[in-house]
C-alpha positions in Angstrom: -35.8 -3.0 3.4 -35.6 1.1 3.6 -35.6 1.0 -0.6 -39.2 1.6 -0.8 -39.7 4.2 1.8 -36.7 6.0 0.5 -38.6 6.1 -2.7 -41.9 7.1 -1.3 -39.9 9.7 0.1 -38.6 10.8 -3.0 -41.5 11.1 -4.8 -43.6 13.0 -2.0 -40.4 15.6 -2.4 -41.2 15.5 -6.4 -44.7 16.3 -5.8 -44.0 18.8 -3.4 -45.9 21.9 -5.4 -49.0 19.7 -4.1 -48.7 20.6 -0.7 -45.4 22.4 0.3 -47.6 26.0 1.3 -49.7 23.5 3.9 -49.3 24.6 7.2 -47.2 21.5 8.1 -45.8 21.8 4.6 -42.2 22.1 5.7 -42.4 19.5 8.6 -43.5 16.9 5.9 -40.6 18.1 4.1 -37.8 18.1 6.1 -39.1 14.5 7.4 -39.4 13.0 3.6 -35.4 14.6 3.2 -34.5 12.8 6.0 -35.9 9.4 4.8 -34.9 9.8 1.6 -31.0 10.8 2.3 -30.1 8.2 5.3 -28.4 5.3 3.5 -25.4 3.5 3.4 -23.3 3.8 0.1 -20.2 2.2 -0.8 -18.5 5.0 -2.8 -15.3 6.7 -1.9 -16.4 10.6 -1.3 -14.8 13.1 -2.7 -11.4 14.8 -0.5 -12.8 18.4 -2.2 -9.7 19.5 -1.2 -8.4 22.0 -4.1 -6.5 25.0 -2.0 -5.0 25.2 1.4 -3.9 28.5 3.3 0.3 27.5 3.7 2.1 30.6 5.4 0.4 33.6 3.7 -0.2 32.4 0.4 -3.6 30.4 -0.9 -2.4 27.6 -2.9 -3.6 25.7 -5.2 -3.9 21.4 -4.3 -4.3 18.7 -6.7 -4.4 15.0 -5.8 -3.3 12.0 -7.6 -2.7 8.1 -7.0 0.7 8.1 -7.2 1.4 4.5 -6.0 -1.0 1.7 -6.8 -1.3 -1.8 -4.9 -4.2 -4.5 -4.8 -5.7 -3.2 -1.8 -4.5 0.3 -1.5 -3.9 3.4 -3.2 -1.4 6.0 -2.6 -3.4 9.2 -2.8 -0.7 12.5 -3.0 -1.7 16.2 -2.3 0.3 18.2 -4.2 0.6 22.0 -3.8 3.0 24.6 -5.5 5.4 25.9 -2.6 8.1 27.7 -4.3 6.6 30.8 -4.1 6.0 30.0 -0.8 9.8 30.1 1.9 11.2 27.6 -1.2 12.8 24.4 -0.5 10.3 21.0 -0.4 7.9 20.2 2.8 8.3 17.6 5.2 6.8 14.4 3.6 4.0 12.8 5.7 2.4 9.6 5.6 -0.8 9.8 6.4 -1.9 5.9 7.7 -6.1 5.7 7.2 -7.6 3.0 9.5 -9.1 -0.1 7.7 -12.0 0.0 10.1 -15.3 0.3 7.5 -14.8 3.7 6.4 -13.0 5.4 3.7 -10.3 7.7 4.3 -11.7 10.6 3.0 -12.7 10.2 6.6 -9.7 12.0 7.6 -10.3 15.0 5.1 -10.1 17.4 8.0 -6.8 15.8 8.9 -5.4 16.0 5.0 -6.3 19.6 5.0 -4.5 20.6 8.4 -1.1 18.5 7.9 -1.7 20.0 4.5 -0.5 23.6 5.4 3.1 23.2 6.2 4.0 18.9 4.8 3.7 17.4 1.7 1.0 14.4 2.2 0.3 11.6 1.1 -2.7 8.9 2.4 -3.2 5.4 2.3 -6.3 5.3 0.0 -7.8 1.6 1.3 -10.3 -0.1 -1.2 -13.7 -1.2 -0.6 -12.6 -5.6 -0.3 -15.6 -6.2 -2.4 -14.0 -4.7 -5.4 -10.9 -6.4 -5.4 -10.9 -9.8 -7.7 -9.8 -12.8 -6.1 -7.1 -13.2 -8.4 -5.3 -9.8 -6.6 -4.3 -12.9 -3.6 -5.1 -12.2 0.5 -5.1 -9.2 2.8 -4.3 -10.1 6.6 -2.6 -7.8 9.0 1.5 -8.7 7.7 0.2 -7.5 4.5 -1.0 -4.5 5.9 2.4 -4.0 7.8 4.5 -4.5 4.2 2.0 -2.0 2.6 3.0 0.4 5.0 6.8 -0.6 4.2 6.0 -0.1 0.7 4.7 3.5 0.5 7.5 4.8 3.4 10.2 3.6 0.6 8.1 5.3 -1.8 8.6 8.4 0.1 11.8 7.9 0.2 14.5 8.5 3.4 13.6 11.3 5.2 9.6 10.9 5.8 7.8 10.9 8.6 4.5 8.8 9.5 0.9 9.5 11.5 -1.5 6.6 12.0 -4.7 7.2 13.5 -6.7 5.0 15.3 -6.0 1.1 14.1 -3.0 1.2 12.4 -0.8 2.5 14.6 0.0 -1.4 15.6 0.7 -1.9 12.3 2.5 1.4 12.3 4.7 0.5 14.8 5.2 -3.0 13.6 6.5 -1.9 10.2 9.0 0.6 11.1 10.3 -1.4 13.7 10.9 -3.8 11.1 12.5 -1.0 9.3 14.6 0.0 11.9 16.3 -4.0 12.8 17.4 -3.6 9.0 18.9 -0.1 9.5 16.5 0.6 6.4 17.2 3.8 4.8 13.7 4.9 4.4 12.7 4.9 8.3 10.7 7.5 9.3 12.0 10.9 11.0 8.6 10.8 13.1 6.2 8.4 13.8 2.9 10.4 15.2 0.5 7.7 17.0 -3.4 9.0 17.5 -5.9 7.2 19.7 -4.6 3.8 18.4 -5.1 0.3 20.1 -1.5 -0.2 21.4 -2.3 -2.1 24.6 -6.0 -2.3 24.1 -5.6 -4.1 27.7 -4.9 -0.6 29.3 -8.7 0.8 30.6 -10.8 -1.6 28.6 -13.5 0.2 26.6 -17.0 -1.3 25.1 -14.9 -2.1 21.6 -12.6 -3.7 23.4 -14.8 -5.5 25.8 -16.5 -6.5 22.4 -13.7 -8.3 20.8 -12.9 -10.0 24.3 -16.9 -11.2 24.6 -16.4 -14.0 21.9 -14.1 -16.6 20.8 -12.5 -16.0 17.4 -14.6 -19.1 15.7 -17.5 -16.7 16.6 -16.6 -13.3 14.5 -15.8 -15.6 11.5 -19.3 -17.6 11.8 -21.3 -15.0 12.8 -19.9 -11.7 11.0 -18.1 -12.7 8.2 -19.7 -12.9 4.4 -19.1 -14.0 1.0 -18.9 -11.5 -2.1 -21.8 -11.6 -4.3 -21.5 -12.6 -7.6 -22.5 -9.3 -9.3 -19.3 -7.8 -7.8 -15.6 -8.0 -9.1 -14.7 -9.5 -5.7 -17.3 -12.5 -5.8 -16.4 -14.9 -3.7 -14.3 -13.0 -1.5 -14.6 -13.2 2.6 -15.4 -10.3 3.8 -16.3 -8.1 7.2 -19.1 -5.9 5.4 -18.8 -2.5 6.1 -22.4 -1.7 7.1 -21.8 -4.7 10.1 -19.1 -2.3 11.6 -20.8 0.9 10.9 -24.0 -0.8 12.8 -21.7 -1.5 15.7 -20.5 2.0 15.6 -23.8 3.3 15.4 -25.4 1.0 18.4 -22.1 2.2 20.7 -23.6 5.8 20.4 -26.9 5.5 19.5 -28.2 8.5 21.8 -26.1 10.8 20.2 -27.1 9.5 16.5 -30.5 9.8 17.5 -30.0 13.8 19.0 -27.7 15.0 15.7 -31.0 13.3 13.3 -33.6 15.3 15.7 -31.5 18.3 15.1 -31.1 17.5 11.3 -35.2 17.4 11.1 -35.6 21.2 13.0 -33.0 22.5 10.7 -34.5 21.9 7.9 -38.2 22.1 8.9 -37.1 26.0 10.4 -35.1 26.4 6.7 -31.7 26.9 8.7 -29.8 25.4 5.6 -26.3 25.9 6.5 -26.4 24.2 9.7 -28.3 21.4 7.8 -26.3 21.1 5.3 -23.0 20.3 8.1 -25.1 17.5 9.3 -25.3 16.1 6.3 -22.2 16.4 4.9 -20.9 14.7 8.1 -23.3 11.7 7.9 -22.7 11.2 3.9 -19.1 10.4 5.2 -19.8 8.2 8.0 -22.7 6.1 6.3 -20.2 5.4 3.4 -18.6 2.1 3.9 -16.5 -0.7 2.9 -15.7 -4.1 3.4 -12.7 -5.7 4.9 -11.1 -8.4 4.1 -12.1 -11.7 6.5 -8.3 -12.3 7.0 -7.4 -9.2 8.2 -10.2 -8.4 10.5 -10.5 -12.0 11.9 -6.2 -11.2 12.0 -6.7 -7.9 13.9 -9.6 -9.6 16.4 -7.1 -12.1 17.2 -3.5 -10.2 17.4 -4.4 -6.8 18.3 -7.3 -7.2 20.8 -7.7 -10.6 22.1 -4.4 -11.7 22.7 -2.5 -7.6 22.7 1.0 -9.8 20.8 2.4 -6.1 20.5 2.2 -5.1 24.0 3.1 -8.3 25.2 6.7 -8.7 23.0 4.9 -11.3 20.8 4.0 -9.9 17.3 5.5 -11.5 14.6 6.3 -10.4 11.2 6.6 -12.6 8.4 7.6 -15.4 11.1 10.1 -13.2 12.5 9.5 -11.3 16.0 8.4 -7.5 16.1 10.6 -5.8 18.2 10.1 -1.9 18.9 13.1 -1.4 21.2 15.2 -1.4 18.0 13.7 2.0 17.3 16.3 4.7 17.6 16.6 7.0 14.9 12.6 7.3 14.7 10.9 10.2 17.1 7.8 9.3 18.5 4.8 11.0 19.4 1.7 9.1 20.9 -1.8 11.5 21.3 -4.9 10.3 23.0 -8.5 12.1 24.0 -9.2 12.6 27.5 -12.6 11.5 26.1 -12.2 8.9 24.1 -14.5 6.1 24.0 -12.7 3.7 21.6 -9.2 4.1 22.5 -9.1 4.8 26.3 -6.6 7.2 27.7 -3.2 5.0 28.3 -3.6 2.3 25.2 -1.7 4.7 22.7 1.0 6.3 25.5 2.0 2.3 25.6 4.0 2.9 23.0 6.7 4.7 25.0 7.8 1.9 26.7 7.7 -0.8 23.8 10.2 1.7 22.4 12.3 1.3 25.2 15.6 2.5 23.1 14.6 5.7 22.2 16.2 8.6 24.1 14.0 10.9 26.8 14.3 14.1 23.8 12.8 11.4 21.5 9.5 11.1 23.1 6.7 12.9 23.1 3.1 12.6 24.6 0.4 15.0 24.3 -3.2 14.3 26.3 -6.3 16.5 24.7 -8.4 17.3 27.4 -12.3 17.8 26.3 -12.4 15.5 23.3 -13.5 11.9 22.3 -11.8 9.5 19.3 -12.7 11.7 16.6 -11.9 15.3 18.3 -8.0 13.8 18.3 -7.6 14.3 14.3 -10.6 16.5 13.0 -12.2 19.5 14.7 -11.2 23.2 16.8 -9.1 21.3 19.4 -6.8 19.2 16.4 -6.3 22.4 14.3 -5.7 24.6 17.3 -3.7 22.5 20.1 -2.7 18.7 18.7 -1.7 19.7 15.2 1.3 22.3 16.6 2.6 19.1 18.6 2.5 16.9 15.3 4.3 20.0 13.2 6.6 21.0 15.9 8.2 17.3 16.2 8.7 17.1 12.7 10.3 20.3 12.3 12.7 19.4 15.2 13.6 16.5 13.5 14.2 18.1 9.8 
């Protein structure tokens, strides 16, 4: 419906020599930008992550699927250390949420872990893409992907999952762990993830709780086009959860596009252009697979199986207090309004076997879901946490 005044827009911008020295000329300007920019793509951005400060060299980063699977890529940033203290980094697996955005979401994340690990990130793909023929997603498959890329790693790695997978996070090494499997993690870093959604209730929680199941799959869930690979696919579309997302803070939407229009209408490009680049990341979305949201729904927020003892994986029980040789850390945001303070510190007692100098839990006071992996306050005061467990650990 926005096509043809994001057109209009477009062409009042071409025609711009017309009437750009009016005396409104630069209000009509930075309003026709603003139409003509705000839409929803379903491209992967780009990381645009080439160099990285590491001790006191600049180094040079290239990244590269290294692993790939039906619904995921294994994305590896790759930077030349030997000159550099010698000897490999600490291998981290980065775990991207599967929650409507890409994980070039995390960018900010990549490039911090980035100065002292080598990282790798689960590269999700966009559900509408992926042929039917490629089989199901749900939330074990999730788990075994996760399985997959830690033995790609190798023995030795450690693990960080922000925000929804660090269920699945803890699901799949615990799994690991009851087989004494060599490739366990060192660490396992939990960030502002749904553990015991139960714990302080916020509105995405309330939301999942409003309905029965039979409503998200009648009401939210559509079928693939047939001008797409993944015709005839059930999907969550992307744009649905971004919508929510949007709707849950709409104020502050609202006050960041107001500020967007004065920037540009005063010419103050720089701060502009940070707007933008931030909302060309968030309005880029992709679908989900109708198994595995309708899985997550059910398992992780209606009925909380992981926090009460009753996740199952592949028909056999999930059970976290085999976890011994795996150090955990669990972070949450004092203001977090998706994960409320306590959901993600649940962890500590579903790994019940883990001795007191194995647990960690760090509590960021003055930031919200995002400020626990991107931003001043991750760089500065969570990242040291996350780097000084695995380096005890090495």
């Amino acid at each position: 419906m926005m096509t043809p005044a994001r057109l209009g827009a477009r062409m009042l911008l071409d025609q711009r020599w017309a009437w750009e020295s009016e005396p409104l000329g630069s209000r009509i300007a930075a309003l026709a930008h603003l139409v003509a920019e705000t839409q929803v793509t379903h491209s992967e951005p780009p990381y645009r992550i080439t160099e990285v400060m590491s001790g006191n060299q600049l180094l040079d980063v290239e990244d590269a699927v290294v692993l790939s699977l039906p619904f995921c890529e294994l994305r590896h940033f790759a930077k030349d250390d030997r000159m550099n203290g010698g000897g490999a980094k600490p291998k981290v697996l980065l775990v991207a949420p599967m929650s409507g955005h890409f994980a070039t979401l995390l960018r900010s994340t990549v490039a911090t872990l980035l100065r002292d690990h080598d990282v790798y990130i689960t590269g999700w793909r966009n559900a509408r893409d992926v042929p039917l023929s490629a089989g199901a997603f749900g939330f074990d498959d999730y788990v075994e992907y996760v399985i997959r890329f830690l033995e790609h790693l190798g023995p030795g790695a450690n693990i960080v999952a922000v925000c929804q997978p660090c269920v699945q996070a803890i699901a799949a090494v615990a799994v690991m762990a009851e087989d004494d499997h060599p490739c366990q993690p060192r660490t396992m870093t939990l960030m502002g993830g749904p553990v015991d959604p139960r714990v302080s209730p916020t509105a995405v929680n309330d939301l999942a709780m409003s309905q029965p199941l039979a409503w998200f799959r009648d009401t939210l869930i559509s079928t693939v086009p047939w001008r797409y690979v993944g015709r005839g696919r059930k999907v969550y579309p992307g744009f649905l959860q971004l919508s929510a997302f949007m709707a849950m803070n709409r104020d502050r939407h609202v006050a960041q596009h107001l500020k967007l229009y004065q920037h540009l209408a005063e010419g103050r490009d720089a701060e502009a252009q940070t707007i933008r680049d931030f909302y060309d990341e968030y309005f880029a979305v992709l679908d989900m697979t109708a198994d595995f949201y309708l899985e997550t729904i059910d398992k992780v927020f209606q009925r909380a199986l992981l926090a009460k003892g009753e996740l199952t994986y592949r028909g056999s029980p999930v059970r976290p207090e085999l976890i011994r040789k795996t150090a955990l850390l669990t972070v949450e945001g004092e203001r977090d309004d998706i994960c409320a303070v306590g959901q993600t510190a649940a962890a500590h007692d579903l790994c019940a076997s883990l001795r007191p100098h194995l647990k960690r839990h760090h509590l960021q006071p003055g930031v919200g879901h995002y400020g626990v992996f991107s931003g001043g306050k991750w760089e500065r005061q969570i990242y040291p946490q996350v780097r000084s467990l695995v380096l005890a650990m090495q």
